[in-house]
C-alpha positions in Angstrom: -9.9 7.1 1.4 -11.8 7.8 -1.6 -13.4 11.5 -2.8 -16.6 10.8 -1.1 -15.0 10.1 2.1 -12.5 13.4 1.4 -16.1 15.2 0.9 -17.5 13.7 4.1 -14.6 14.6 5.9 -15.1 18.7 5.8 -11.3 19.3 6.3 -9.2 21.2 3.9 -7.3 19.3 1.6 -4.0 21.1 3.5 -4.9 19.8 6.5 -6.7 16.7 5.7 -3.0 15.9 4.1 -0.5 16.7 6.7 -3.0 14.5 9.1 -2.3 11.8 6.1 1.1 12.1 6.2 1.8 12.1 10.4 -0.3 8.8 9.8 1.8 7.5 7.0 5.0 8.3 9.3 3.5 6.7 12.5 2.4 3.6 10.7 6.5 2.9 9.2 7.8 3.7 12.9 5.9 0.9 13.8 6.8 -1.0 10.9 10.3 -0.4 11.8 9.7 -1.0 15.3 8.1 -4.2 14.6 11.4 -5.2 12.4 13.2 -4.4 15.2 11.4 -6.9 17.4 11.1 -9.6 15.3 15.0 -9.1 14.7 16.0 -11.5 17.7 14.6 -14.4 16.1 14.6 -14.3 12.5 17.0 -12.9 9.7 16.4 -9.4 8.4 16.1 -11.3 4.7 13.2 -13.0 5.8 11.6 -10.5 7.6 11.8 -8.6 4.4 9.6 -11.6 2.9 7.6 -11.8 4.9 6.7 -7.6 4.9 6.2 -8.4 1.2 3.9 -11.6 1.3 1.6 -10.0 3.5 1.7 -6.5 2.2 0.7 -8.1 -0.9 -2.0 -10.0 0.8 -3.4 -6.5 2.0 -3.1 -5.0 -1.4 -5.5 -7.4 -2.4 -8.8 -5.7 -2.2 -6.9 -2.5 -4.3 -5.6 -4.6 -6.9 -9.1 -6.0 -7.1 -10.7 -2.6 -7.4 -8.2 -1.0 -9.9 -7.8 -4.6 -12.0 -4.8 -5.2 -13.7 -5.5 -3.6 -16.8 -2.9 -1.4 -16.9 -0.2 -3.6 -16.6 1.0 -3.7 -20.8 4.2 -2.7 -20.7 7.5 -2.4 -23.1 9.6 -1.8 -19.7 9.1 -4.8 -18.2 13.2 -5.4 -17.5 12.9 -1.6 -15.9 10.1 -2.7 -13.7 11.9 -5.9 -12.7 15.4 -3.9 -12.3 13.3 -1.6 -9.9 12.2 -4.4 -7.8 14.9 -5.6 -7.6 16.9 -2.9 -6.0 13.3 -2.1 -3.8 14.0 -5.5 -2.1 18.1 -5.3 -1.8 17.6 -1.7 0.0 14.7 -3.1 2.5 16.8 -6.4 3.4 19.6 -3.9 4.2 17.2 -1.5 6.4 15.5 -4.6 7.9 18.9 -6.5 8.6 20.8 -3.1 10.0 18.0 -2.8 12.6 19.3 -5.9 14.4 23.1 -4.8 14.8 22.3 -0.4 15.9 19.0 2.0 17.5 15.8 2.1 15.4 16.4 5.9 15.6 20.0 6.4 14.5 18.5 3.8 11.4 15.8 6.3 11.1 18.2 9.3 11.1 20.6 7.6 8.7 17.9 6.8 6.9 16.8 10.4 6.0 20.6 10.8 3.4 18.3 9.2 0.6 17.7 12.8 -1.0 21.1 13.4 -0.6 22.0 10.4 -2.7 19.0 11.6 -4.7 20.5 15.1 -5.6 24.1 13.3 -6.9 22.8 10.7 -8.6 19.9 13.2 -10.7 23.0 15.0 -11.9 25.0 12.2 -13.0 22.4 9.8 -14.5 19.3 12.3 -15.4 21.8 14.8 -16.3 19.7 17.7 -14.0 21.4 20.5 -13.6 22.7 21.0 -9.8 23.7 24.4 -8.9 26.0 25.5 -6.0 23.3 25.5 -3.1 22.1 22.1 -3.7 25.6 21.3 -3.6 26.3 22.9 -0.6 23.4 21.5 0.9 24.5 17.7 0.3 27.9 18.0 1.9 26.1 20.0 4.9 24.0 16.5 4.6 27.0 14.3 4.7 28.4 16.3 7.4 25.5 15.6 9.6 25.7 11.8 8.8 29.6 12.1 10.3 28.2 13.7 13.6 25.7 10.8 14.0 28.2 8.2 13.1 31.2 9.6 15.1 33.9 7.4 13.6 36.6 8.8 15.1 35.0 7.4 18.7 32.5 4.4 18.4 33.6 3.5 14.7 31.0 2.9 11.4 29.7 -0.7 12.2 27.5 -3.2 9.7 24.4 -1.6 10.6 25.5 1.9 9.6 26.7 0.9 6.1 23.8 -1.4 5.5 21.6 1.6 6.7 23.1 3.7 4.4 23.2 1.6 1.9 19.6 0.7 1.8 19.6 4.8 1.6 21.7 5.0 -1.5 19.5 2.1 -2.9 16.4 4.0 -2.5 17.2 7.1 -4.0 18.3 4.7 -6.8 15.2 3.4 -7.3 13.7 7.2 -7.0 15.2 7.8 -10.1 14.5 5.1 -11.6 10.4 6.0 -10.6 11.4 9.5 -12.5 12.2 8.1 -15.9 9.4 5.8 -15.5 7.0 8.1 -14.9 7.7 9.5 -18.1 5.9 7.0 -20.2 4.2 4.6 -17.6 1.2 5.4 -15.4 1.4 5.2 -11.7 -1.0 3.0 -11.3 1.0 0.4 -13.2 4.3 1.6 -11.4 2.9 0.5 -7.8 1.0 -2.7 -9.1 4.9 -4.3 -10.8 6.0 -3.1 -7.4 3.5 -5.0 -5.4 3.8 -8.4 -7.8 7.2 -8.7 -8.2 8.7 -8.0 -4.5 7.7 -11.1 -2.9 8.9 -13.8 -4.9 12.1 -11.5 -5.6 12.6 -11.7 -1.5 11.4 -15.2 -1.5 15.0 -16.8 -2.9 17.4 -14.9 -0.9 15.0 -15.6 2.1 15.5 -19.0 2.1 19.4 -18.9 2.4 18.8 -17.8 6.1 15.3 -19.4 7.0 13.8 -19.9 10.0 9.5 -20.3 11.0 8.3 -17.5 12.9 7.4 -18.4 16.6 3.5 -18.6 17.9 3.8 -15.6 19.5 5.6 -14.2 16.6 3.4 -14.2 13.9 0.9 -11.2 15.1 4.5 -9.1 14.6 4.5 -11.2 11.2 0.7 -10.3 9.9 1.8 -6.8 11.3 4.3 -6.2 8.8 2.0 -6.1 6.3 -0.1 -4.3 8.0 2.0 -1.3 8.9 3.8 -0.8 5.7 0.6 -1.2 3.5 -1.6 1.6 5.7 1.6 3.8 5.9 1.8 3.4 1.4 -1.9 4.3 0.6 -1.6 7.2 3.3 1.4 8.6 2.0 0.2 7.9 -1.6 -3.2 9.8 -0.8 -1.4 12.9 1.0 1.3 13.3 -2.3 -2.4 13.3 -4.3 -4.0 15.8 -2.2 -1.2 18.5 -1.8 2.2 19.2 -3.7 5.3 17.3 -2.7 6.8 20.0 -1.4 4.1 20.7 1.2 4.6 16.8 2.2 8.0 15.8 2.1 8.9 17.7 5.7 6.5 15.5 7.2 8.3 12.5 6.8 11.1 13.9 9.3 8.3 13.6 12.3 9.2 9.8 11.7 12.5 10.4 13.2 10.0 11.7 16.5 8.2 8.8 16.3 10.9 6.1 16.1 12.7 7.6 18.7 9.9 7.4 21.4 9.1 3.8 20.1 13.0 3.2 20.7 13.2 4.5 24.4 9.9 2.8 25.2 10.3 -0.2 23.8 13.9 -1.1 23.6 15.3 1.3 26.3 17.6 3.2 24.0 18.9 6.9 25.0 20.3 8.9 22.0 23.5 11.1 22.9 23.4 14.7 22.0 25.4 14.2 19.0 22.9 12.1 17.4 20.2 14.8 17.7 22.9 17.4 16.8 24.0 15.6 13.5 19.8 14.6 12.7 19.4 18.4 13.0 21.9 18.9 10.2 20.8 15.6 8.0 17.0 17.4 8.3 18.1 20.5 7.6 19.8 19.8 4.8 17.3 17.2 3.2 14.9 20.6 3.7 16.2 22.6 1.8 16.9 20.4 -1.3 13.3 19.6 -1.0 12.4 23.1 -1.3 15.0 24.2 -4.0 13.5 21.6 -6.2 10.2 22.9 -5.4 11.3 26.6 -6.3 13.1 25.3 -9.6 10.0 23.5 -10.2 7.7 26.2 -10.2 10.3 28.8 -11.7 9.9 26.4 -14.8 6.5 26.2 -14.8 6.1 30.1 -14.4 8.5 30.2 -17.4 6.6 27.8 -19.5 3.4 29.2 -18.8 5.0 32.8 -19.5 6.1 32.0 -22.9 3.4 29.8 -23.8 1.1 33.5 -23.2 3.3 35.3 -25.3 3.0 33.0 -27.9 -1.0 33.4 -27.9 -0.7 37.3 -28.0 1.2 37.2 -30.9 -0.8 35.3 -33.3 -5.1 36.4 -33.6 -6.4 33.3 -31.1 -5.5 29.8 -31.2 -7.3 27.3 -33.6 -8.7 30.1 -35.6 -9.3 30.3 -39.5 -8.5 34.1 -39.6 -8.9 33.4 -43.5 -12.4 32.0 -43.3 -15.2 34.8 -44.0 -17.0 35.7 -41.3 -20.2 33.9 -40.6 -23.5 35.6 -40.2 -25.4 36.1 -37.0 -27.5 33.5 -37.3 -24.6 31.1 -36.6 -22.4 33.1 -34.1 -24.0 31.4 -31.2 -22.8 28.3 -29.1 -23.4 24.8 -30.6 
């Protein structure tokens, strides 16, 4: 969607958002839906390929558009490092989908910002008060309702599921420091280059050729996770994160219907108890970053005032004489 289609639109950028962002979150339940499917016949590591290969193919006509410029780098090793762990966390999502419900994935899914919040104040050194805290282990509690391990037990589709989770809000961070010298245009453009042929060698330890009536599920792939990216992209650039981020919980809606439909799974009350606490949780950090965020930009904005009042206007030459009429207007 470009500006002149925003334009053409006539909705509020509010709105127009939140419709982005439902969309982003019903295109990656089908994406994870589709995983799910294609699960029975071929190995979550080349699924993972094969999401890459065609999402690339589909990025084509926006790489073509935006060029590739932009791609100078001194942080190439950071990019590649990134990648890296992008494609390690999506062949553990892709792989746990085959052994556990595409919804208690999906719920699992939702501790990233939880590993987020930790791993900010260990390696970005932020500071993490007592709520946030609080918050996280209110998170981690939820993620022992869902799990039950005192009953069904943690199998390999719940650690791989939360692993791909810790993996992500790895690679978050890494997106932060980033972001502090690279553009973003360059940041999605490494991502799109380097994932396939990163998924391409662990691929072919457990390859088989999709089926005929496969490869529709294939091309889809591609297809869902690509529309999902730009619509999610587009709604961060229309409204502030903190307005967005809630949004993505509706995919926990959507993967759940797809599940019952689809693959005839029925979600016990402690799984919707525990998601309730995961949201909650993941809520609220979202929030409190969004406060501390704004607090500081209040403050900066606040001193950055009171350093203007003090001194007779910025970029002035209060020793220069003053000039005659004939030269006070604008030039």
């Amino acid at each position: 969607m470009t500006s002149s289609d925003h334009k053409r639109s006539g909705l509020p950028d509010p709105m127009l958002a939140a419709l982005l962002a439902l969309g982003a979150c019903v295109f990656f339940a089908c994406l994870s839906a589709t995983v799910k499917h294609l699960s029975t016949e071929l190995h979550g590591f080349a699924i993972a390929f094969w999401r890459n290969l065609f999402g690339f193919v589909f990025m084509i006509p926006w790489l073509w558009r935006h060029g590739l410029g932009s791609l100078r780098t001194g942080r190439f090793g950071t990019y590649l490092f990134r990648s890296g762990l992008s494609v390690i966390s999506m062949m553990c999502g892709f792989t746990a989908l085959a052994y556990m419900p595409i919804a208690n994935a999906t719920s699992l899914s939702f501790t990233a910002p939880l590993f987020a919040t930790i791993l900010a104040a260990l390696v970005l050194k932020e500071k993490v008060r007592l709520r946030r805290w609080s918050a996280t282990l209110l998170g981690f509690a939820g993620v022992m309702i869902v799990l039950q391990p005192g009953s069904t037990g943690i199998g390999l589709g719940e650690i791989l599921v939360i692993g791909s989770a810790f993996l992500t809000a790895t690679v978050s961070v890494i997106v932060k420091t980033l972001s502090r010298s690279e553009s973003s245009q360059a940041i999605v453009t490494y991502m799109v280059l380097l994932s396939t042929p990163l998924a391409l060698g662990p691929a072919l330890f457990h390859w088989d050729w999709p089926s005929l009536a496969a490869w529709p599920y294939v091309v889809a792939l591609g297809l869902f996770g690509t529309l999902g990216h730009l619509c999610w992209t587009r709604a961060f650039a229309m409204a502030d994160a903190s307005a967005i981020v809630p949004y993505d919980y509706s995919r926990l809606i959507f993967t759940t219907g797809i599940g019952i439909i689809w693959f005839g799974e029925n979600p016990d009350h402690w799984f919707w108890i525990g998601s309730a606490v995961i949201i909650a949780a993941g809520l609220y950090i979202a929030q409190r970053e969004a406060f501390l965020r704004r607090s500081r930009g209040t403050k900066a904005v606040a001193m950055q005032a009171s350093a203007e009042s003090a001194q007779p206007g910025i970029g002035a030459d209060v020793n220069a004489p003053k000039k005659s009429s004939q030269n006070d207007g604008p030039r």
